[in-house]
C-alpha positions, 0 to 999 in steps of 0.5 A: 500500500503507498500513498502520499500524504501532506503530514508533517509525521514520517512513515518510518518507525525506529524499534531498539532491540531485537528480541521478540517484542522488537521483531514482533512489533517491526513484523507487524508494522512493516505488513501493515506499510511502515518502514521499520528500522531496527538497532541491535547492540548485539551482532545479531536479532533474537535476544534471549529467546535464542539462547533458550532450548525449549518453551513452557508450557507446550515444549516448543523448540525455542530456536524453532519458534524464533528462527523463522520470525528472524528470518522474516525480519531479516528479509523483510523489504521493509525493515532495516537491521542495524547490529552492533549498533546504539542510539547516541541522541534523539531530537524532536517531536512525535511523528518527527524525530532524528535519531543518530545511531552509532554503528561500532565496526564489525570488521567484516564487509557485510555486503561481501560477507556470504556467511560461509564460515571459512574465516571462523574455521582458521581463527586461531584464537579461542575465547569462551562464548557470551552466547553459551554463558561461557560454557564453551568457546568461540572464535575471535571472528564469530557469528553469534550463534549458528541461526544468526540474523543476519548471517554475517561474521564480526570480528572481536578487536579486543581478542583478534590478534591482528587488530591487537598488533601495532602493525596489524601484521600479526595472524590475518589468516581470516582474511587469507580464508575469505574468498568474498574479500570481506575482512576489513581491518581498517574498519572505523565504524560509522554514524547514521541519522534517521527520521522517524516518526516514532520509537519503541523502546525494546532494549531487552534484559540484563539477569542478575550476577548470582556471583553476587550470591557467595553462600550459593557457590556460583562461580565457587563449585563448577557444578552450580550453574545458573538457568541460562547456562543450563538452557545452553547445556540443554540446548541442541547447539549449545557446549554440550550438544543437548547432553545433561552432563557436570561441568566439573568431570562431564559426568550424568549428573542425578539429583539435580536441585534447582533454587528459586527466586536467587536475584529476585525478592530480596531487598538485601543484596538482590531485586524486590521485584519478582521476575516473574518466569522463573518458577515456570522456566525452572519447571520446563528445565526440570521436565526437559532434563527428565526427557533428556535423561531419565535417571535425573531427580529433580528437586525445585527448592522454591518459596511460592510457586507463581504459576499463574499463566494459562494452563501453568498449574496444568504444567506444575501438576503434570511435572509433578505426577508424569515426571516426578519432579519433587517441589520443596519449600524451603529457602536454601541457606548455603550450597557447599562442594563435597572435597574430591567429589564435585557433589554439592551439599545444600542446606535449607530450613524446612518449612517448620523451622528444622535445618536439613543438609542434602546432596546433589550432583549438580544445582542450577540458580533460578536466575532473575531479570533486571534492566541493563546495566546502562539503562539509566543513561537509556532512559537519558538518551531518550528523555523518558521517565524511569520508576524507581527500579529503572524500568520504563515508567508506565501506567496501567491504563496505558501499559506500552506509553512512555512520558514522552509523547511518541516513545514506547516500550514493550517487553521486560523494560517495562516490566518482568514478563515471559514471552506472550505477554512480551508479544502480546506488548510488540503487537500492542505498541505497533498498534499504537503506533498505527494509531499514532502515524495513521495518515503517513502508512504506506509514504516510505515503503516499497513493494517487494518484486519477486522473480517469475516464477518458473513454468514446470508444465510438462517438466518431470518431477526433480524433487529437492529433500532436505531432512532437518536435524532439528537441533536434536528436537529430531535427531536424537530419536531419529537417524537422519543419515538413515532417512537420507539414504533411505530417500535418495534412490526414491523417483524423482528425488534428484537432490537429498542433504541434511541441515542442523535447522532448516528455518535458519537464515544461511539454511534458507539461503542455501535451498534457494541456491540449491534450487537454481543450482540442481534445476529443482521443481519441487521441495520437500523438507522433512522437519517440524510443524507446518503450522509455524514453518509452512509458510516461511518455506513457501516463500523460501522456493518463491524466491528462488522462483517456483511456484509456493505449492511445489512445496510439501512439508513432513512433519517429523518431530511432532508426528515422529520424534515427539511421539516416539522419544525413545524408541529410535529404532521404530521412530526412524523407520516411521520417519522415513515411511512419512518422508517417502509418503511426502515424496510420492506427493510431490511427485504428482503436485502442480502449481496452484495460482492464488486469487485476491480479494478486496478487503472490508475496511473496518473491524467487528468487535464482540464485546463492549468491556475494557478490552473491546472498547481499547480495541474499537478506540485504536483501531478507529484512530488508525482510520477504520470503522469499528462497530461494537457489539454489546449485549448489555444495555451499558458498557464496561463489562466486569469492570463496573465492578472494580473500583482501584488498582492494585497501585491506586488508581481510579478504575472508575474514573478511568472507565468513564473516559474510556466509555466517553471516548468511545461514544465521542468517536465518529468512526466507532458504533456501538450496538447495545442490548443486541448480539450476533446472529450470524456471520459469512464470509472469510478475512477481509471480507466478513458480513454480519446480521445483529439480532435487531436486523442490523448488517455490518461488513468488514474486514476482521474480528476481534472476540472480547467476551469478557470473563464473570465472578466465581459466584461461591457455594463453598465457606457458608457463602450465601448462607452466613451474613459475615461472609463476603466476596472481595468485589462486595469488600472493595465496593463497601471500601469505597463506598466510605465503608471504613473498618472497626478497630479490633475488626479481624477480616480473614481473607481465603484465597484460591477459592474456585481455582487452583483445584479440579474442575478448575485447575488454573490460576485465576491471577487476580485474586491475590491482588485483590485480596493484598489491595483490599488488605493494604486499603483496610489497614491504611483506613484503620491501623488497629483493625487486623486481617489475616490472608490465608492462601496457597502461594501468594501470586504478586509477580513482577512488580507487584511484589511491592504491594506484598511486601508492603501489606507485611509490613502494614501488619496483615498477617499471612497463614499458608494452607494446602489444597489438601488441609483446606480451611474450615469455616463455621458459624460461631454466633456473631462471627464466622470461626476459621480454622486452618493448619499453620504449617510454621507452627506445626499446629492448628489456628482457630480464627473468629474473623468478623468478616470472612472474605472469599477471593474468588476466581474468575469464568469466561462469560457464559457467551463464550462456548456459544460465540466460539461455536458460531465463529468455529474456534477452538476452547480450552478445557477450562472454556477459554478462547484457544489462541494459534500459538501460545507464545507466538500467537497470543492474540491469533485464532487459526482462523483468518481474520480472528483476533481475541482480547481480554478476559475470554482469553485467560484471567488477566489484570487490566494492564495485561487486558489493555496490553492485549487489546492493543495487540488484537487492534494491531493485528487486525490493523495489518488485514485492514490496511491492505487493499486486497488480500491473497487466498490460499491455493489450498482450496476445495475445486468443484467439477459442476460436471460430476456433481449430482447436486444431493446437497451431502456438502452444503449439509456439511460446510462449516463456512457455507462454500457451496450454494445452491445456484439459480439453475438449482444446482450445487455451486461453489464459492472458492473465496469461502473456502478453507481447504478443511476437506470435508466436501471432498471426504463426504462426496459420493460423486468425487465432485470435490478435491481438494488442491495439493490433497486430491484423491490421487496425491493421498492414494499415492501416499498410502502406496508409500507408506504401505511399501515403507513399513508393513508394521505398526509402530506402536 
């Protein structure tokens, strides 16, 4: 999209840091016409997601979610990377500012750099590797890791021995090596200027020096290692090569300890502040070395298990019943090494008070996150306000905008976080930086041109097979040289190799070259799933100029290697029957042409609360028109019932505003006391019919449900006067409602989560309790509360709020899901009774007022709108995104967005967050003109059909239509290949393109002749 605009504002975008909140962020933009500019300090994207070995809570490859993101934006036309490169100023206004960006010379002409790695290869000198934690060496001319983006050398001048010579005579072998010519040792770097016309801050994260830690022995015994180390020895291209092993003697440890919050929730010699991931990475950590080696005992020493994502406790509970990893609360006091062994003695407090002394082979410190080093002189470079812990000052109301007009952040420089809700933030700032530069979209991009494609009519098939490695995802349950060899001699397969990570930039590279260099026609690459990697390989063989459906993709990790960990044997001999299946495919693939279709300007949003109406409001300042859909006669969904935040804001002054703007807007409607009663139509094009008759067109849909209360029948709720929920509490509180003194209020907290049939966090509750907590002791000191909770869930920054509610005097008693409190009428008061696990005994409390903190359910509209827009849920009734890490806001359905509380339990920081997100997405689809459909359809031969209607019964997206002459017609825009009319018709009317009845046959042929057996 291009056009031209007489605004003073640029149409460029400057984002610092390239984790995944930056390239998240910059993807989104320059889809929806932006120009991006990226500024790396390191020499590469990714962050520290890159040096992760696998996800929580779904196990994903870490190297393989993030790779193809790296590859987009290191390709993508319209966004710069600038690496090894920092912002020194920055002038000017929103929607105009020059920033100058100093580039630190690399030593390597990155236009002649081809990333072969030769030069690396006769470096003499080693130097311990940055990336790895240390664990293992690098070369002083390096690439940061074997994925890089962009996949060019950089030679460190502190290390290299030429550029340490006076007469740069010394060594110089890499530039002997060099075959492009690229070593430049007169390299002096350089200063650029850019014109922007906003920034987002996302610098990323520093993690806590646990050296700083004496009595834990970081850095004292060669078997205490921190969690990002243990990430390298986990991971497939780390030290180790994925193999659990000591540093010490390289010997399989077998009880490995795991001590959590070390850096994080101290005041003493560490961080407040909670950062928020550590308990769930130390679960993952715990289950992957399970997987790696099964003779491994975890134990994870932990204090308060903050579980509190989705499907987290699920995770917490399968560790424990399917892995038996062993969770012990205690604080470990001091870790020692055994003399001659390299074994570690850990002694901790029980939870009542005994000392304990136990041995492990090896222990790893659950490492917490803080700002960079630098970042107070971050914050000067870009003149924005910082809270007292150095992170980006934000309210919660506008969780993404800096002090300064113009400026944002996303991910942990705002605060600590895990990886959605650090996606969540990129797509939210782009979003608003939509909003923000709305008129100058599309002045300073350019469109991409891609070669003609080549004419394979008539060619017979020359089949290119490339078999990933998948780090050791798939090679260390399947032989790839065996599936090589296996697969050569198929016909038509006219290339075979294998490759460490097929997704990586330089692996990319290489197939486009192979192509041109073996006349291939078709490709297949055997590696992981098709829902996150397709459609980077389409694209890879479209740019090396065929046809993006000569493409198949065997999925042997999910459906092999996954599935059949430790059976090696039966998993190779699958893996090669499922190769050879996507061979017999290929053969008989033709190319497939996609059509366009105009796009629907404007947006749909179901649902008029907090997350719906920050929705409708981004997306009506980027230009479109929003229509909201309320069933209720007043907007605002359950925060009518939230009155302050856990930092005191007014919540209703805040919705007051909200609603106000989004009445005020003229491109928002509101459709109040109506809801949906149909949808047609596909991405870009949608039309709806409201049940009072009502017909809206457009381009996207965004679910904002909401969520409703737990309504209680447990702890004599509904039957007993003094007992309470914390929203009647809140709401008597500010009301002007003051407490009694000598008034006990005994708080329980987890009461409807946390235990079957609902196994999850509901991640207000314990900020609700602390807030109202915090509010009765500030109203009258004398009064008293006690909370009675499970594990106390004030992650991040809201450990504040924890800690200051302790020292207000409310008093806190642990119980156990299996010792819950019992509750009983006792007169005038309500008698508590609960085991004390500190003192070994069991309380008796008389509380005044019992207050239940209760949990959170998706809206009961949530099933009915999920089954009307064909979207999944999750056990618990929850919207199911595309991807839990890298799709937090995407349906599978095109065009589908979800914010809010139908989603997962959240915060109004984390809901707005998300609702930006959601408008940022859909701003993408509707800022294009026209957008492509799949070739991946359902074709229709009229000529065959009988018309007995077997389809029209059965499409869920309402493709075949009866046409004027009475018979069954079909609606390819529709479509979406789900293959359900082609299984039920009887006349074979319907097949379906790249699955037709001859290609699938040709696949049972394959797999028949592979393996007669069964693998079980």
């Amino acid at each position: 999209m291009s056009m031209l605009s007489n605004s003073t504002k640029r149409g460029s975008v400057l984002i610092v840091g390239g984790g995944i909140g930056g390239m998240q962020a910059a993807l989104d933009l320059a889809d929806s016409g932006f120009k991006v500019h990226m500024v790396q300090r390191d020499p590469s994207i990714g962050g520290t997601m890159a040096m992760l070995d696998k996800t929580f809570p779904t196990g994903d490859c870490a190297m393989c979610m993030i790779s193809p993101k790296m590859v987009e934006a290191g390709r993508h036309l319209n966004i710069d990377i600038h690496t090894l490169a920092e912002v020194t100023s920055v002038e000017g206004d929103a929607g105009d500012f020059k920033v100058r960006v100093k580039l630190a010379p690399r030593y390597v002409d990155a236009d002649k750099c081809t990333g072969c790695g030769d030069c690396e290869l006769k470096c003499p000198k080693k130097v311990l590797s940055e990336f790895d934690q240390k664990l293992g060496p690098r070369k002083a001319v390096y690439s940061l890791f074997p994925q890089a983006v962009p996949n060019t050398r950089a030679i460190d001048a502190s290390q290299c021995l030429c550029l340490n010579d006076p007469d740069r005579k010394r060594c110089r072998l890499c530039e002997k090596a060099c075959k492009a010519g690229a070593i430049n040792y007169g390299d002096t770097g350089r200063e650029i200027e850019l014109n922007v016309g906003s920034i987002i801050l996302s610098p990323g994260l520093d993690r806590y020096d646990a050296r700083a830690r004496q009595e834990l022995g970081l850095g004292r015994w060669q078997n205490v290692v921190s969690s990002i180390q243990f990430e390298r020895i986990l991971s497939a291209s780390g030290p180790y090569k994925g193999v659990v092993q000591r540093p010490s003697d390289q010997k399989h440890p077998k009880k490995v300890a795991w001590i959590q919050c070390v850096g994080s929730r101290d005041n003493h010699n560490a961080n407040p502040w909670c950062s928020s991931v550590c308990c769930m990475y130390a679960t993952k950590q715990s289950i992957i070395a399970k997987e790696h080696d099964k003779n491994i005992e975890p134990t994870i020493f932990y204090m308060e298990m903050r579980a509190f994502g989705k499907d987290f406790d699920k995770y917490v509970e399968r560790a424990k019943n399917e892995y038996a990893v062993r969770y012990q609360r205690a604080m470990v006091s001091a870790v020692r090494e055994e003399p001659g062994t390299g074994d570690l003695l850990l002694k901790y407090a029980a939870e009542d008070g005994g000392l304990i002394t136990e041995k492990f082979d090896m222990v790893v410190l659950s490492i917490g996150f803080q700002p960079h080093c630098d970042a107070e002189q971050f914050a000067k470079t870009f003149g924005i306000e910082t809270n007292q812990y150095l992170f980006a000052k934000t309210s919660p109301f506008t969780p993404v905008r800096t002090s300064r007009e113009g400026v944002f952040v996303t991910g942990i420089y705002q605060g600590p976080k895990d990886i959605p809700e650090t996606v969540m933030q990129g797509s939210g700032v782009a979003g608003s930086v939509m909003a923000m530069l709305a008129e100058v979209r599309g002045t300073e991009t350019v469109k991409k041109e891609l070669p003609p494609e080549k004419d394979v009519t008539g060619e017979d098939p020359r089949i290119g097979v490339f078999v990933c490695h998948c780090g050791t995802n798939i090679s260390s349950t399947v032989n790839i040289d065996e599936v090589v060899s296996a697969v050569k001699d198929q016909p038509g397969v006219a290339y075979v190799t294998n490759t460490i990570y097929a997704c990586a930039q330089d692996n990319q590279d290489m197939i486009k070259q192979t192509i041109k260099e073996q006349n291939l026609n078709r490709v297949v690459i055997a590696s992981c799933t098709p829902r996150t990697h397709e459609k980077l390989f389409q694209e890879t063989i479209r740019e090396a100029g065929l046809n993006k459906y000569l493409f198949d993709l065997a999925d042997i990790r999910e459906q092999c290697s996954w599935c059949h960990k430790g059976q090696n044997e039966v998993a190779t001999k699958k893996a090669i029957g499922i190769v050879k299946m996507s061979v017999a495919k290929s053969r008989l693939q033709e190319p497939l042409q996609s059509e366009t279709v105009g796009v629907t300007p404007a947006c749909l949003i179901i649902g008029g609360g907090i997350a719906g109406m920050t929705a409708a409001l981004c997306l009506a300042d980027q230009g479109f028109p929003v229509h909201v859909i309320e069933q209720d006669k007043e907007l605002g969904g359950l925060v009518r019932q939230v009155y302050r935040t856990l930092e005191g804001l007014d919540v209703q002054e805040f919705l007051k505003d909200r609603i106000g703007a989004v009445n005020e807007h003229p491109k928002i409607t509101v459709h109040r006391s109506v809801e949906v009663k149909k949808t047609d139509g596909f991405v870009g094009n949608f039309k709806t019919i409201l049940t009072d008759g009502s017909i809206i067109e457009h381009g996207a849909i965004i679910l904002a449900t909401g969520g409703i209360e737990y309504q209680p029948t447990e702890y004599l709720y509904g039957e007993s006067p003094n007992v309470i929920t914390q929203r009647q509490l809140e709401k008597t509180l500010a009301d002007g409602g003051a407490p009694k003194a000598g008034e006990r209020y005994v708080m329980i907290q987890c009461v409807g989560s946390r235990e079957e049939p609902n196994q999850y966090c509901s991640r207000i509750c314990c900020q609700d309790a602390i807030r109202n907590a915090i509010a009765i002791k500030e109203s009258n000191p004398a009064a008293e509360v006690v909370i009675v909770y499970r594990d106390i869930r004030t992650y991040g920054l809201r450990e504040d709020y924890y800690k200051k509610a302790r020292d207000l005097g409310v008093i806190f008693v642990r119980y156990d899901v299996d010792r819950k409190p019992r509750v009983e009428q006792a007169g005038p008061t309500v008698s508590v009774r609960t085991w004390d696990y500190m003192l070994n005994k069991e309380l008796s409390l008389d509380a005044d007022w019992l207050v239940l903190s209760t949990g959170l359910r998706p809206h009961p509209t949530t099933d009915h709108v999920g089954e009307m827009y064909k979207v999944t849920r999750n056990p618990d009734g929850y919207f199911l995104e595309a991807h839990v890490k890298l799709r937090p806001v995407d349906f599978p359905s095109e065009g589908l967005f979800v914010a809010g509380l139908g989603h997962a339990p959240k915060n109004i920081d984390e809901t707005v967050a998300q609702a930006l997100a959601a408008s940022g997405r859909a701003g993408v689809i509707l800022s294009h003109e026209r957008l492509a459909v799949s070739g991946i359809i359902a074709k229709h031969k009229r000529e065959l059909c009988m018309s007995c209607l077997s389809c029209l019964r059965v499409c869920p997206f309402g493709s075949p239509y009866i046409a004027e002459d009475g018979k069954v017609s079909h609606n390819e825009v529709k479509c979406m290949g789900c293959g359900i009319c082609a299984g039920i018709c009887p006349a074979k009317a319907f097949q379906v393109n790249n699955f037709r009845d001859d290609q699938i046959l040709a696949m049972i042929d394959a797999a028949v002749e592979s393996e007669p057996g069964v693998v079980n």
